[in-house]
N, C-alpha and C positions, 0 to 999 in steps of 0.2 A: 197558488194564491188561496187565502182561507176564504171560505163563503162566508157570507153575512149570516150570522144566527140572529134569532128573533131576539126583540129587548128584552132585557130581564133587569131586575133591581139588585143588587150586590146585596149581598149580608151583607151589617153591617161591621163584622171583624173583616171583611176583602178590604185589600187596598185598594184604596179611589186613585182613579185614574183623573187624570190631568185634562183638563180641556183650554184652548186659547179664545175667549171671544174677542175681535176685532174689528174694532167698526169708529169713527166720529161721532156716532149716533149713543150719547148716554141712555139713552131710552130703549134702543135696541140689545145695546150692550147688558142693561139689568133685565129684561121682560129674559133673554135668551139665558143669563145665569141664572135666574129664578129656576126655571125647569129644569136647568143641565142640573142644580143644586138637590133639585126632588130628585132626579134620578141617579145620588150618589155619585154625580161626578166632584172634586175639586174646579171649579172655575177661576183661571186669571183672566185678564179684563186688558186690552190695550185700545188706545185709542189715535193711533195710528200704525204705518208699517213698522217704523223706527223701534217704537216702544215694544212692537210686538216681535223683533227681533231680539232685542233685551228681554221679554220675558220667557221666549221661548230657550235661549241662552241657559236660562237659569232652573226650568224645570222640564227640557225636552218634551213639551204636551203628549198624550198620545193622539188629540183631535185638534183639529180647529175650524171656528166658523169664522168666516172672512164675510164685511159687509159688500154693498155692491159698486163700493169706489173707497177709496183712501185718501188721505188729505196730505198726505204727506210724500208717496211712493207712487210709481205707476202698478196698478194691482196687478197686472198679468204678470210684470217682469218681477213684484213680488212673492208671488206663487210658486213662478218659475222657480228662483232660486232658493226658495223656504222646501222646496218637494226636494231639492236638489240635497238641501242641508240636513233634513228630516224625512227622509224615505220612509220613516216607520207608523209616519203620521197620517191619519189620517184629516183629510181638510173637505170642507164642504162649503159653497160659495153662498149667500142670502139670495141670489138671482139665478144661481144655478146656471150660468152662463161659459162660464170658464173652463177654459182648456187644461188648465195646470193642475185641477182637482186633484182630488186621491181617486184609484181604479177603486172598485167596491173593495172597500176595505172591512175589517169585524165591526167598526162603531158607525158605521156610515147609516144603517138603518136608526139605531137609536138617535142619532143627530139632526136625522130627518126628520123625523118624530118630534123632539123640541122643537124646530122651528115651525111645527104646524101647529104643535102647544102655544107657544109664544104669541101665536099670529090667528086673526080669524081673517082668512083674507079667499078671494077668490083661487079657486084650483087651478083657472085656464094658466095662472103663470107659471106652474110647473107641469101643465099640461105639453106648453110651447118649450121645455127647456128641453133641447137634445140630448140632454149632458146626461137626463135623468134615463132611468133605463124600464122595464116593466115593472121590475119585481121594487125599484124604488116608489113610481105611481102607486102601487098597492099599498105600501109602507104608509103615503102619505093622505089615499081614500080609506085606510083602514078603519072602523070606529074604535079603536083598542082602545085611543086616546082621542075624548070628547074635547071640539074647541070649546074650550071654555073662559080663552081667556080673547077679550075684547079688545082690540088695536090697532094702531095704522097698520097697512101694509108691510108687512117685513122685505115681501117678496117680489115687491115693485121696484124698478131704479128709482133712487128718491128726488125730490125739489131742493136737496142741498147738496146736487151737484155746482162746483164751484162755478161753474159759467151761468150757472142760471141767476146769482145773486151778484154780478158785477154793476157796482155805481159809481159812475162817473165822478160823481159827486165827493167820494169816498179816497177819492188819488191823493197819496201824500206828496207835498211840496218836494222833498225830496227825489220824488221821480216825475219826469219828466215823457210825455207821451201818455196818450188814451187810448193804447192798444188795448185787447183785452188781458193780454201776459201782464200788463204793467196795470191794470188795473188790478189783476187777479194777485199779484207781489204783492199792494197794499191794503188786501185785504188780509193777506196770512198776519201780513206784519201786525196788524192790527188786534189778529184776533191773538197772537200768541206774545205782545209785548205787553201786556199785564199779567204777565208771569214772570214768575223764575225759573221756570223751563228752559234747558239748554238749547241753543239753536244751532242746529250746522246749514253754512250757506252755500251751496256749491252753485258755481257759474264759472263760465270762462272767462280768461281775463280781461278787463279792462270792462267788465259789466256793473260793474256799479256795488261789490259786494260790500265795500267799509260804507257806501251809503245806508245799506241796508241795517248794517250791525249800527251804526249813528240814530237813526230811526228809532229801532228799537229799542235804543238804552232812552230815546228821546221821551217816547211814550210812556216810559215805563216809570213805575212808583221812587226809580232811583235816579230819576234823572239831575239829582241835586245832588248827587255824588259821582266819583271821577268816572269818567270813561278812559280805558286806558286800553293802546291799542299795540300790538307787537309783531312784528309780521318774521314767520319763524323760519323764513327763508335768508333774511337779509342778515342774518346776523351769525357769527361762525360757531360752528357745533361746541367749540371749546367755550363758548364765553355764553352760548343760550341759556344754559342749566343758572348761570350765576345771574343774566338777567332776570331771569323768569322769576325764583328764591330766593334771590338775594347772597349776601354772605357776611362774616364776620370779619375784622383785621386779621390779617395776616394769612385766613384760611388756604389763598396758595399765591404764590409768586406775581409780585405786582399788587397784592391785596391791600395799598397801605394805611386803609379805613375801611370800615365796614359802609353799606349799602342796602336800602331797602329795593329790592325786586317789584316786578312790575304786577304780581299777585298781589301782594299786600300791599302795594300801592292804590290801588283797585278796592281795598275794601268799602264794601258797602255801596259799591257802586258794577260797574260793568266791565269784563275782561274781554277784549278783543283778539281771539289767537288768528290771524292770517294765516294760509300758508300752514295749516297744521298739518296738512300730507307731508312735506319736509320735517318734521320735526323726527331727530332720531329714536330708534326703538328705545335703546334704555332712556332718556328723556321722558317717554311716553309712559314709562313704569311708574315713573315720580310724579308726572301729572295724574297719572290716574287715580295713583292714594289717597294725592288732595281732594281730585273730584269726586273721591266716595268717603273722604271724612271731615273736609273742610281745614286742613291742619296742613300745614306745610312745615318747613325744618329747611333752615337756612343753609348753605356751605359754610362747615366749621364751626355751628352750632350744636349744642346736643337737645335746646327747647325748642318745641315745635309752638308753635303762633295759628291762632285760629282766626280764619279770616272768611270773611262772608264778602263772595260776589257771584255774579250770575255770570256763566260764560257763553260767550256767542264764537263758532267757530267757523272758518272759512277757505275754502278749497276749489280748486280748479281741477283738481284729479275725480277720476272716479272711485272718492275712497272707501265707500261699499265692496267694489269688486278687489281693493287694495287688502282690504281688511282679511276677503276669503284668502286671498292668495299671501297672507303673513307677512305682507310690506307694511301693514297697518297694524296696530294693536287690535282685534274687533272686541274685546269689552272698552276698551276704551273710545270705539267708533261709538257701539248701543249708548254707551254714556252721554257723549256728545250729540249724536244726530234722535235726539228726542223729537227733535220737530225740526222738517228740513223744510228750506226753504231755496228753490231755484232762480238764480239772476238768469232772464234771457240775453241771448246774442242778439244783437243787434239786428243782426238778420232774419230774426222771429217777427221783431217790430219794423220793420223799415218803414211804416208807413207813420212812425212819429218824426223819420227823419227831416223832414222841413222846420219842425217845431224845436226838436234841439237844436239846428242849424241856429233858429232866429234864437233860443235863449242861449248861445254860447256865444253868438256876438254882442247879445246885447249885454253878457257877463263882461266882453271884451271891453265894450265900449264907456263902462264906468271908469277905464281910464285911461281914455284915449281915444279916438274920437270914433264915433258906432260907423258901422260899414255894413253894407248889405250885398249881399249875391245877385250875380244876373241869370238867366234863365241859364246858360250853357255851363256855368260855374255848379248850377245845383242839378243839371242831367248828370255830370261828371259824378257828382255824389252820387247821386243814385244809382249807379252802374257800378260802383265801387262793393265788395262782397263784405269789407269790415271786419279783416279778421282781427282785428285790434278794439272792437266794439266801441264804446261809446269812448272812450279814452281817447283813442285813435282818432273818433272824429273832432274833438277837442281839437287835441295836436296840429291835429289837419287845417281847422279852421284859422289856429292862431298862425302855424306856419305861411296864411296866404295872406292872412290880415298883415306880416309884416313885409311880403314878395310885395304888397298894394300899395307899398310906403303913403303917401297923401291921400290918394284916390279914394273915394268913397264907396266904388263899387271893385267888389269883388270877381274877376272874369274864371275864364277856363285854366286859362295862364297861371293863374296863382294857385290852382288845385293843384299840391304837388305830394304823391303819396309817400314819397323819402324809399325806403327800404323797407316797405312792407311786405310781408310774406305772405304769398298767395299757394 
C-alpha cells in the first residue's frame, strides 16, 4: 500500500486530479470545493448518492468527500458499494465515522487538510473519531494550514438529519398515516417535486408508488399538463417499444394508422414508467437516448420529435444491485435515480393501521352504506404481516365489507385473507 506523502500543490502543467464532493448540504459542498480548487484539485459536486453515482460514472474521481448522511441512499451501504466499484478511490467521510472509508490512501492527508480549511470547528470531533489514526490527528493539529476560514461545523452530524425536521402538519392528502416513514415520504416529495429532477420510486408492492409519482406531478409547475402513466410490466415486450414511440402507418404488420406514443403524449407534462425493472435491455437503449437528448424517433419514422417531460420511475426490484449485476442498464439507472424516493411496507407503519382501516371504509361507504370494524375484526388485522401492503388491506377491507352483506359491523368472520402469500 503507498504511504501518505505530505501535501503539495501541483504545477500547474500536472494533471488535476478529480475530486467527488457529496453532500445535501450546498454550503458545505462549495466551502469544501473552494479549497480542494486551491489546492489544484478538479472538483465535481453531487448532492446526493444517486447523482454521485452518475458523476463518479463519468470521471472515475481519484477522491471523495462523503457528507455525514445522504438524502437519498443509506451512506454505509453507499460506501460499501462505491469502494467496491472504485477501489482506486480514495474517500474520506465529514464525520469520520465510517467503516467503508479508503485505508490511508496517497490523498487522504491532503483531504484532511481541506476539511479543516473548510471548517473552524472544534478538534475533540476528530479527536473521538476512531477511523482517524495518529499520523491523520497530526495532519489535522498541523499549523501548515491556518483556519482561516469561519463556519458551521462540517464535522458535527448536522440538524438536517431527516427525522429531525418531520411535520405533522406537512402530510400530504395523498398519504395516509402519521408515522414518521410516511411523514418523512412527504417531505422528499415535497422538496424534490418543484423540479425536473428525475425520480426513481422504489417500494414493494402494493405501497402506494403511482401515489407518489401523482403527488409529484401534483406539486409540480406542470401539473396542468398530462400525466401519463405506463406500467412496463403489463404490456408485451413486442408492442412496449411501439407504446412508448409511437409509430407510423404501416411501420410493421397490424400498423394500419399511425399512433402517438405515450412519450409525446406526456409532453409537457409528467411520464410515469412503472415497473421499469421489466423493461427490456434493448428498450432501455432507446429510452436512454431520449432521456439524454429529449428526441425520440417513432417506429417507421426517419424524424425524430423533441418532447419535453419530466420522468418519474418506479420499481419494486433492487435496481441498484440490478444495475451492477448487468440486468439493468446502470447509466441509464444514474439517469433515472437522481433522487430516490422509498414507499414503506406496511409493516414499517403498522401503527397508521387503524387510520386507513377507517379511511378505506369510509372511501367504501360513499357508495354504499359505511360499516365499521369490531374490536376482534381489527386484532385480526393487526396480526396479519401485509405482505400485500396497503393494497392488500384495501382488498381485504372491501372483500369483508361484502362477506357483511346488511350488517353494519364488520366481525372476525369477514376478515378473510383469500390467497395471500406468507
Amino acid at each position: 500500500m503507498m504511504q501518505a506523502s505530505p501535501v503539495q500543490i501541483l504545477p500547474g502543467h500536472a494533471r488535476a486530479r478529480t475530486a467527488l464532493v457529496t453532500s445535501a448540504d450546498p454550503g458545505f459542498r462549495q466551502r469544501v470545493s473552494e479549497v480542494l480548487t486551491g489546492l489544484r484539485w478538479r472538483v465535481r459536486e453531487a448532492d446526493g448518492g444517486a447523482r454521485a453515482w452518475a458523476e463518479a460514472d463519468i470521471v472515475a474521481p481519484e477522491a471523495m468527500i462523503v457528507d455525514s448522511w445522504l438524502p437519498d441512499l443509506d451512506r454505509e451501504e453507499f460506501l460499501r458499494d462505491f469502494r467496491i466499484a472504485f477501489p482506486a478511490s480514495d474517500v474520506v467521510t465529514a464525520d469520520g465515522s465510517s467503516s467503508h472509508a479508503s485505508p490511508r490512501g496517497p490523498h487522504r492527508q491532503e483531504l484532511l487538510l481541506a476539511l479543516r480549511k473548510a471548517d473552524e470547528t472544534d478538534t475533540a470531533a476528530w479527536n473521538n473519531a476512531t477511523e482517524l489514526s495518529e499520523q491523520d490527528r497530526s495532519v489535522w493539529h498541523s499549523p501548515q494550514m491556518p483556519r482561516s476560514v469561519t463556519s458551521s461545523s462540517l464535522l458535527q452530524p448536522r440538524t438536517s438529519e431527516p427525522n429531525s425536521r418531520l411535520n405533522p402538519g406537512e402530510r400530504l392528502p395523498e398519504l395516509i398515516g402519521g408515522a414518521g416513514c410516511m411523514l418523512e415520504l412527504s417531505r422528499r416529495i415535497r422538496l424534490v417535486a418543484p423540479r425536473s429532477t428525475p425520480v426513481l420510486i422504489e417500494g414493494p408492492t402494493g405501497s402506494g408508488k403511482e401515489l407518489v409519482a401523482k403527488a409529484l406531478h401534483r406539486l409540480s409547475s406542470r401539473n396542468r399538463k398530462p400525466f401519463v402513466a405506463i406500467n412496463c410490466a403489463a404490456i408485451p415486450e413486442a408492442l412496449l417499444e411501439a407504446e412508448l414511440f409511437g409509430h407510423t402507418r404501416g411501420a410493421f404488420t397490424g400498423a394500419v394508422q399511425g399512433r402517438t406514443g405515450r412519450i409525446e403524449a406526456a409532453d409537457g407534462g409528467t411520464l410515469f414508467l412503472d415497473e421499469i425493472g421489466e423493461m427490456p435491455l434493448a428498450l432501455q437503449s432507446k429510452l436512454l437516448r431520449f432521456v439524454e437528448s429529449g428526441e425520440l424517433q417513432r417506429i417507421g419514422d426517419n424524424e425524430t420529435v423533441k418532447v419535453d417531460v419530466r420522468i418519474l420511475a418506479a420499481t419494486h426490484q433492487p435496481l441498484s444491485i440490478h444495475a451492477q449485476s448487468g440486468q439493468f442498464r446502470a447509466d441509464l439507472y444514474y439517469r433515472l435515480a437522481v433522487f430516490l424516493i422509498r414507499t414503506p411496507a406496511l409493516s414499517d407503519h403498522s401503527e397508521d393501521l387503524p387510520v386507513l382501516v377507517d379511511y378505506f371504509l369510509e372511501k367504501m361507504g360513499r357508495e354504499q352504506p359505511a360499516k365499521r370494524i369490531d374490536a376482534g375484526a381489527q386484532a385480526k388485522l393487526k396480526a396479519h404481516p401485509w405482505p400485500g401492503n396497503v393494497r392488500e388491506l384495501e382488498h381485504v377491507l372491501e372483500r369483508a365489507a361484502i362477506l357483511a352483506g346488511d350488517a353494519p359491523i364488520v366481525t372476525a368472520d369477514e376478515i378473510d385473507f383469500g390467497m395471500t402469500m406468507h
